[in-house]
N, C-alpha and C positions, 0 to 999 in steps of 0.2 A: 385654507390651503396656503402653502406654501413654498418661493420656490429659491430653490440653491442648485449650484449647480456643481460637477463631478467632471474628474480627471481620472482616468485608470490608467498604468504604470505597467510596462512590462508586458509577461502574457495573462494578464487580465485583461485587455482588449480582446483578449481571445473570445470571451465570454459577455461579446457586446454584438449587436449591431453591427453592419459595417459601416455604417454612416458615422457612427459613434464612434468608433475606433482611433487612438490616437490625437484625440482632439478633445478641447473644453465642452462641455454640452451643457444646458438646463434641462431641466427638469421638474415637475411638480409634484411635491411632497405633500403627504394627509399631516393634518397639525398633529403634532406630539409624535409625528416620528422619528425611529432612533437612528441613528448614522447603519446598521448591522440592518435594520429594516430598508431603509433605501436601497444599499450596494447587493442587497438581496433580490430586491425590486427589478432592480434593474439587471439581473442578472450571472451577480458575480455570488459563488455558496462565501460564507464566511470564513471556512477552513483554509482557504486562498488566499488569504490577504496576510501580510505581516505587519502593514501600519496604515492609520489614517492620520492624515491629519486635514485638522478645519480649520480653515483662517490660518492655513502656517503653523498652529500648532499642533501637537500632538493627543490624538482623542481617542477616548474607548469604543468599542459599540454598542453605549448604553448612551451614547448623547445626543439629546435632544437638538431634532434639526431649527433652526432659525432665519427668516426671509433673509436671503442675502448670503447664506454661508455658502462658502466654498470647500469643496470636499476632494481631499486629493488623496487616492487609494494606492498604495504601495504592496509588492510580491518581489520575493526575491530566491525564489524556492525554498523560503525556510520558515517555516510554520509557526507563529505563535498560541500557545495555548489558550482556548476559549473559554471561559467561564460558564456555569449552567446558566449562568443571569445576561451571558452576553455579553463582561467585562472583560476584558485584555489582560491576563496574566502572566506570570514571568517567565516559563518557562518555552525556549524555542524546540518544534519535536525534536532538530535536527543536534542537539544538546541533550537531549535525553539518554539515560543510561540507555548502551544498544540491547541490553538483557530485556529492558522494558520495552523492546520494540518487538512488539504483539500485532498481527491485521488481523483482519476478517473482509476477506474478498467478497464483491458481493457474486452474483450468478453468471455476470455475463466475462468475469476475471480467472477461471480458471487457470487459461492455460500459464498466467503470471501467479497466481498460487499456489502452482507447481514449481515453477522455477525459483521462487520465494524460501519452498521449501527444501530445495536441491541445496540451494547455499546455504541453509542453517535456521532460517528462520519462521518460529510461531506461525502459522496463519491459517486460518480457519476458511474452511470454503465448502459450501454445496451447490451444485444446479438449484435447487428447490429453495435456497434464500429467497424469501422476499423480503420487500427491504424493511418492515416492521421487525426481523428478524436480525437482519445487520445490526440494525440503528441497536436492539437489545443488548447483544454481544458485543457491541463498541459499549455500553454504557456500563455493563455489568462489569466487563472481564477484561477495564482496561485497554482496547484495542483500537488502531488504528483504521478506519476505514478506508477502502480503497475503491475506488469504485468512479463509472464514466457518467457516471447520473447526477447532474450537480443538483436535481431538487431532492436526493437524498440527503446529499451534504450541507442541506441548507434547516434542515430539522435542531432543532434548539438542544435535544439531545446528546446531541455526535458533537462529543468535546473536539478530539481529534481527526483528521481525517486529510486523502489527497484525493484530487481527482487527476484521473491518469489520460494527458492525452495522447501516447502513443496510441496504435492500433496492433501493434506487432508484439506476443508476449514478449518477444528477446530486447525489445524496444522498451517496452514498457519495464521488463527488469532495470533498464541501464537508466532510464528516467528515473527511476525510483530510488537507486542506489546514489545519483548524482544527489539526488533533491535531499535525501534525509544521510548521505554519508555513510551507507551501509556495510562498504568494502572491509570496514575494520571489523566489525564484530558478526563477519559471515562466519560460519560453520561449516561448511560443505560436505555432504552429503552424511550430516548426523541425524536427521529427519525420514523417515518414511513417506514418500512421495506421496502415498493414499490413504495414511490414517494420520499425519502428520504427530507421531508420536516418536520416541527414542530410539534409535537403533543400536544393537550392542553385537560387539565381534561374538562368534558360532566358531567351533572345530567342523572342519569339510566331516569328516565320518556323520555328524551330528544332523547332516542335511545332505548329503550324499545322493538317500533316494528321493529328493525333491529336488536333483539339478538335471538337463539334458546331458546328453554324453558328450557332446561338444563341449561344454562349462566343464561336468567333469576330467576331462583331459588337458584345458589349459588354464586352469584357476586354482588356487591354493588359498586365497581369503575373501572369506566371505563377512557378512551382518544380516541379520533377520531384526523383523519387527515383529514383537509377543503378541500382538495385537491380532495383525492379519496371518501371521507366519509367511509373507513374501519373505524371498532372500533376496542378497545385493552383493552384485562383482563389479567387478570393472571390464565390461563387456563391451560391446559394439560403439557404444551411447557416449563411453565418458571419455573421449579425446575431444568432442564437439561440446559436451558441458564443458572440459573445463577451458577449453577456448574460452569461450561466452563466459565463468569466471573472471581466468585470466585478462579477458579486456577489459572488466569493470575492475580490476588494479585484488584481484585476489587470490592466491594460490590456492590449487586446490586438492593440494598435500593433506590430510587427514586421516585419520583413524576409520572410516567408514566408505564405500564403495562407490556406488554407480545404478546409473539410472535403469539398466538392466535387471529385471530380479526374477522372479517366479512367482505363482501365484500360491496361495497355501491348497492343502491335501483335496481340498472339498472344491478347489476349481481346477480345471481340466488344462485348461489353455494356456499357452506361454505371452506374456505380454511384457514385451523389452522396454 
C-alpha cells in the first residue's frame, strides 16, 4: 500500500466528498495503481479531467502511483481525448471537427436529446438504453456520451464523453454548448426530433391532407422526415426554440422548420 495524496480543481470537487472538497487530502493507493485508477477511486470519471499533474509535472493516466506523490487534477470544461489504454492523447473534444460531433444520450437525457436535435445535432437516444448499450454506440459509432452516471463514464471503453450536471434540459443544452463550443456548427431545426434523421422541404399540396386546418390556413412551408412522415412548420413552438437558440449565441434562420409537426398516416393524434 501506498499513499499520495490529491487536489481537484475546479468542478471536479463536485464529485468529491464534501470534506474533500477544495482542499489537499491523502489517500491510500493499492500498489501498481494508475493516476486514472485513483481519480476514479475516488470518484472523479476520467472523461472530466483535462490534465494531471504529479510532482508539478504533467502525467498520463497510465502512471504509476509512488509513496509520496502528489496528484493535482485539472477540468476546464474541455475534454481531452482518452486513449483505450487510458493514455492522454492530443485531441481536445471541444477542437474536434463540430461534423464529428456525434452523442448518444443515455435514458434518463431525453428531454436534452431533443433539444440537441432541434439545433442540428447527431444524437442518438432511447428510454430503453441501458448503459451496456451507450457505452457500445460510443465505441462503435464514434460518439460522445452524455450522461448524469459517472460510473458510466468511468468504463475504459467510452473514449469520449461529459457528464451533465444541470438538471433542466434547457440548462443542460446551454451547459453543453458552453463546454464543447457548439453555437457554431448548430443546424437548427434540419433533424427530426424523433427519428433524429434529415429533414427535406415538401410542397403544401404534397402534405395538405396530413395538416390541421388551422396549419392549413396560416402556413405555406413546410419539411417531413421519410422516415416517420411527421411534418414541421413553424408553429406555436418556435418563437420559444429559437429564444433558447438565440441565447446560446445561434440564429435560428434555416432551411427547415419547427418543433410543431404531425404525426404520419398510421397515428391519429396531433403532437406539437
Amino acid at each position: 500500500m501506498v499513499t499520495a495524496t490529491f487536489r481537484f480543481y475546479q468542478e471536479l470537487s463536485e464529485f468529491l466528498p464534501r470534506e474533500r472538497r477544495g482542499r489537499t487530502f491523502a489517500a491510500d493507493c493499492a500498489r501498481r495503481s494508475t493516476t486514472k485508477h485513483m481519480i476514479e477511486a475516488l470518484g472523479v470519471p476520467h472523461t472530466e479531467v483535462e490534465m494531471v499533474l504529479v510532482n508539478g509535472a504533467e502525467s498520463g493516466f497510465d502512471r504509476m502511483l509512488e509513496d509520496g506523490d502528489h496528484v493535482a487534477v485539472y477540468s476546464r470544461f474541455a475534454l481531452l481525448e482518452v486513449g483505450p489504454h487510458g493514455g492522454v492523447g492530443p485531441e481536445r473534444l471541444r477542437e474536434r471537427a463540430r461534423e464529428r460531433m456525434r452523442f448518444v444520450a443515455d435514458a434518463h437525457l431525453g428531454g436534452l436529446a431533443r433539444l440537441l436535435r432541434m439545433a442540428g445535432y447527431d444524437t442518438l437516444y432511447d428510454n430503453h438504453y441501458h448503459d451496456d448499450d451507450v457505452a457500445d454506440l460510443a465505441e462503435n459509432d464514434d460518439r460522445i456520451v452524455l450522461t448524469r452516471d459517472r460510473e458510466l463514464l468511468k468504463r475504459r471503453s467510452i473514449v469520449h464523453g461529459c457528464y451533465i450536471h444541470a438538471l433542466d434540459p434547457p440548462q443542460q443544452l446551454r451547459e453543453l454548448f458552453g463546454r464543447l463550443d457548439l453555437a457554431g456548427g448548430a443546424r437548427p431545426f434540419s433533424l427530426c426530433l424523433h427519428c433524429n434523421l434529415p429533414l427535406r422541404a415538401v410542397d403544401k399540396a404534397s402534405v395538405l391532407d396530413r395538416l390541421p386546418a388551422s396549419v392549413r390556413a396560416l402556413h405555406d412551408s413546410f419539411t417531413t422526415c421519410d422516415n416517420c412522415l411527421r411534418v414541421y412548420w413553424k408553429g406555436s413552438h418556435y418563437q420559444r426554440m429559437a429564444a433558447l437558440l438565440a441565447a446560446l449565441g445561434q440564429r435560428s434562420e434555416g432551411p427547415l422548420d419547427d418543433f410543431a409537426d404531425v404525426e404520419s398516416p398510421e397515428e391519429s393524434d396531433f403532437h406539437p
